[in-house]
C-alpha positions as a Markdown table, in Angstrom:
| # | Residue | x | y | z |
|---|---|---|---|---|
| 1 | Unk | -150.8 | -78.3 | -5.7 |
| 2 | Unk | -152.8 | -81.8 | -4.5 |
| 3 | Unk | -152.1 | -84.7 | -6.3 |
| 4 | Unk | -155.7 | -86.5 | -7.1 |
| 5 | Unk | -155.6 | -89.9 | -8.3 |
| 6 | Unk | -158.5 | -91.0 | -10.8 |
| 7 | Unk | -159.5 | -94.8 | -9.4 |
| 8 | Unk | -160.9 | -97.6 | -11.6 |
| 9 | Unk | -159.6 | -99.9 | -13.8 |
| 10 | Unk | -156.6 | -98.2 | -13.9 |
| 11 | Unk | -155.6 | -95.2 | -11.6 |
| 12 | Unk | -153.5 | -92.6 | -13.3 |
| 13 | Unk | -153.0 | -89.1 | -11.3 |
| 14 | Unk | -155.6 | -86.1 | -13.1 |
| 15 | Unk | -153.5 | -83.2 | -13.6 |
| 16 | Unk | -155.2 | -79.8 | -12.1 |
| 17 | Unk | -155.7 | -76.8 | -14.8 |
| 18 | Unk | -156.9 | -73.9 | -14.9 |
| 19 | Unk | -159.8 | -72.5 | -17.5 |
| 20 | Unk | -157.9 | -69.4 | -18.5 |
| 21 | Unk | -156.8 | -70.2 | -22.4 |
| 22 | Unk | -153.8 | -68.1 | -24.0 |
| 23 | Unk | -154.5 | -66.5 | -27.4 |
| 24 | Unk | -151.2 | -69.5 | -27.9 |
| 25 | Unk | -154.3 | -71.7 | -27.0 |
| 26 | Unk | -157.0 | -70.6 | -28.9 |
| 27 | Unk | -155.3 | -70.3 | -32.0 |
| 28 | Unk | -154.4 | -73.9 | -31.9 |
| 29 | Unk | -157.5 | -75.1 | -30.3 |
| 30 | Unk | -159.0 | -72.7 | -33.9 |
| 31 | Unk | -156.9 | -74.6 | -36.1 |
| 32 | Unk | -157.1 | -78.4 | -34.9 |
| 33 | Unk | -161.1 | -77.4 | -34.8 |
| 34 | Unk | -161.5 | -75.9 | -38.8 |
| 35 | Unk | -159.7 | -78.8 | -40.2 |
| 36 | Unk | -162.2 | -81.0 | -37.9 |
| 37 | Unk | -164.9 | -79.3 | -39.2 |
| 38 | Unk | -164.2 | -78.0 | -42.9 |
| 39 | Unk | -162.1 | -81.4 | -43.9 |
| 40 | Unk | -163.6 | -84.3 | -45.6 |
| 41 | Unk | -160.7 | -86.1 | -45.1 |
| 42 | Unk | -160.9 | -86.0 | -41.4 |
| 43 | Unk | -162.9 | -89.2 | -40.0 |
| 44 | Unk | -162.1 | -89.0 | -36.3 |
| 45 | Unk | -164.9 | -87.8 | -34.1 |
| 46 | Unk | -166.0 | -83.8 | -34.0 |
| 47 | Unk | -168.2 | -84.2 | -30.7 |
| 48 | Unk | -165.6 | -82.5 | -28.5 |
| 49 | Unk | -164.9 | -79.9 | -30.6 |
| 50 | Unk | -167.7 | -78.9 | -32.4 |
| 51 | Unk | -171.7 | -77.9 | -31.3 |
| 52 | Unk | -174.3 | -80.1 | -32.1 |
| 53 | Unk | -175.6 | -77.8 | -34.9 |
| 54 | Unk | -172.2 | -77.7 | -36.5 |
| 55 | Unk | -171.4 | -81.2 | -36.3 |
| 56 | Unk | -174.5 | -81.6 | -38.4 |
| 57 | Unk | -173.4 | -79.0 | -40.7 |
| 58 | Unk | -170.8 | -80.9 | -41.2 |
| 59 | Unk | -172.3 | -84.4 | -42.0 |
| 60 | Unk | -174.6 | -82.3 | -44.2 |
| 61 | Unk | -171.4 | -80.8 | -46.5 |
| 62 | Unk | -169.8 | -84.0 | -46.4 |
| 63 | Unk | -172.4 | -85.8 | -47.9 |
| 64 | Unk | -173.2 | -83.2 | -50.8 |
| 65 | Unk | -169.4 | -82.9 | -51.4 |
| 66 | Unk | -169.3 | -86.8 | -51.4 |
| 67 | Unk | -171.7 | -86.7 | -54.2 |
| 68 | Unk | -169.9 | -84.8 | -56.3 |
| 69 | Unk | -166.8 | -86.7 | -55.4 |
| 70 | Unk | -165.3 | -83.6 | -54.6 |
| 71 | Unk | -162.6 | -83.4 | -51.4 |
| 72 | Unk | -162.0 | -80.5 | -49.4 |
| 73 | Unk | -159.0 | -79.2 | -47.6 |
| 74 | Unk | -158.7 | -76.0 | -45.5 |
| 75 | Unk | -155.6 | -73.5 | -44.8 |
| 76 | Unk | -155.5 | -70.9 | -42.2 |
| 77 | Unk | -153.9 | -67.6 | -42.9 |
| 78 | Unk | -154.9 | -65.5 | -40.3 |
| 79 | Unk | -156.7 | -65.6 | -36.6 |
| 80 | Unk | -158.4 | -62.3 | -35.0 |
| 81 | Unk | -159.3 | -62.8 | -31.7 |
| 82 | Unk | -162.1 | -60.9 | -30.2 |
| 83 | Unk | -163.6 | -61.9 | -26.8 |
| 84 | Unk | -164.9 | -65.5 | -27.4 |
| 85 | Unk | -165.0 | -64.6 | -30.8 |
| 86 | Unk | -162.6 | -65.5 | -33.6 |
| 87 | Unk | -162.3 | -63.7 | -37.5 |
| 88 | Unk | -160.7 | -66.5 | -39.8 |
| 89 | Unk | -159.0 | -66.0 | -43.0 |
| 90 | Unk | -159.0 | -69.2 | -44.5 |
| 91 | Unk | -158.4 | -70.8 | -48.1 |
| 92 | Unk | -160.9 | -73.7 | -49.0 |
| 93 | Unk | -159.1 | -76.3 | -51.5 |
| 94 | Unk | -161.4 | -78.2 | -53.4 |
| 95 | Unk | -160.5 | -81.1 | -55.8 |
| 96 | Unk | -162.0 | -83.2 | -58.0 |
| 97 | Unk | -159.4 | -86.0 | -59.2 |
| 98 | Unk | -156.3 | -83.9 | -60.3 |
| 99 | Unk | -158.2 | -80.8 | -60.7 |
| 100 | Unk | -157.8 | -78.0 | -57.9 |
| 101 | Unk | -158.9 | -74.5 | -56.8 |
| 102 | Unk | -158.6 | -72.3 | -54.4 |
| 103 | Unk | -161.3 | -70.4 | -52.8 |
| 104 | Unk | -160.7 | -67.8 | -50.1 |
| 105 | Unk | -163.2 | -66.9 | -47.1 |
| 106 | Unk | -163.7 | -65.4 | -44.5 |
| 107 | Unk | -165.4 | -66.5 | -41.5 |
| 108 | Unk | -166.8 | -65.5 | -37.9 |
| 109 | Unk | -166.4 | -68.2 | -35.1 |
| 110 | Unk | -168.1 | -68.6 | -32.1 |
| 111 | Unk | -166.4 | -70.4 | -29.2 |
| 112 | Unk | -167.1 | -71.0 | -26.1 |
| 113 | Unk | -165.4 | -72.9 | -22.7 |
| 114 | Unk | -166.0 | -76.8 | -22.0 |
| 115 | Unk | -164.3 | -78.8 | -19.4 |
| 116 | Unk | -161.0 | -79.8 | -20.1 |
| 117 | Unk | -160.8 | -83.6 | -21.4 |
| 118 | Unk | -158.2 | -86.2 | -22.4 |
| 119 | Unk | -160.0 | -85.8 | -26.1 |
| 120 | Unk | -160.3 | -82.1 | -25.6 |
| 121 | Unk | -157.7 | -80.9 | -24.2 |
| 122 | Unk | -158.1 | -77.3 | -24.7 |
| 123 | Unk | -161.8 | -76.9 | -23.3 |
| 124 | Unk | -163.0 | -75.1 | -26.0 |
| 125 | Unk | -165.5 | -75.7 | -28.5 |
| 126 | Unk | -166.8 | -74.1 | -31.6 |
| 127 | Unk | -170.4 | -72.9 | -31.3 |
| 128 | Unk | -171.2 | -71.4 | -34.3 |
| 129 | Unk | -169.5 | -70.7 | -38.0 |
| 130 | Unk | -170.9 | -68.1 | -40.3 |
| 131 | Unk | -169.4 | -67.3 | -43.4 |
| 132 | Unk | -169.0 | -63.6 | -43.9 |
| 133 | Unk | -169.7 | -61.4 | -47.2 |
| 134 | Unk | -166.8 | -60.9 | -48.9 |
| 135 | Unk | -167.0 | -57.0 | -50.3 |
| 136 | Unk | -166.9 | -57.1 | -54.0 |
| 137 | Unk | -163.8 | -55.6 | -55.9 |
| 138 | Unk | -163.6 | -53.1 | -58.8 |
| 139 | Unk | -161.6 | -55.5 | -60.9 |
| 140 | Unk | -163.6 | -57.9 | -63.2 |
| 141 | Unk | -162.2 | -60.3 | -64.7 |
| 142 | Unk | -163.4 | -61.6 | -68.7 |
């Protein structure tokens, strides 16, 4: 394997990878990229990891959750991969103040291969989120 050296201000040697991801890979490139996307506590920058369209998806839901000074937190139960496709199980946590709830979705997540980057170092980035219709149960609930 060559060694390549990056000259400018200040050479460093650019390690060589491959573009072949693990399912190891994708789930953690899937995770890191939902919170990015679905947090309103996260500030740092999405353009690595998310599409154009979603990144204003994003700005879009912040703001209307902003204005109901509501915060929103995601957990991850479970990731089906499926080609460059990914089924996510995930639990939205909204809170207002002290006041919490829990509201569980499902959702389809396109991805697709980027180069690889110091701030993306997974080259991967999320195309496209749609939420899927969840089938109603039998049970009601008065």
């Amino acid at each position: 394997e060559p060694l390549i050296i990056d000259r400018s201000c200040f050479s460093n040697s650019v390690t060589v990878s491959n573009n072949e991801h693990t399912d190891q890979e994708v789930n953690s490139f899937l995770h890191i990229a939902l919170e990015k996307r679905f947090s309103t506590e996260s500030f740092s920058s999405t353009q690595a990891w998310l599409s154009v369209n979603e990144g204003v998806a994003k700005i879009n839901e912040r703001k209307e959750l902003e204005q109901k000074n509501i915060h929103q937190k995601i957990l991850i139960n479970n990731i089906n991969l499926q080609g460059n496709r990914a089924t996510v199980e995930i639990d939205r946590v909204l809170a207002i103040e002290k006041l919490r709830t829990v509201i569980p979705a499902t959702v389809s997540v396109q991805i697709s291969s980027v180069p690889r980057t110091e701030i993306n170092p997974y080259g991967l980035i999320v195309e496209k989120i749609e939420l899927r219709k969840e089938e109603k149960s039998d049970v009601q609930i008065k």
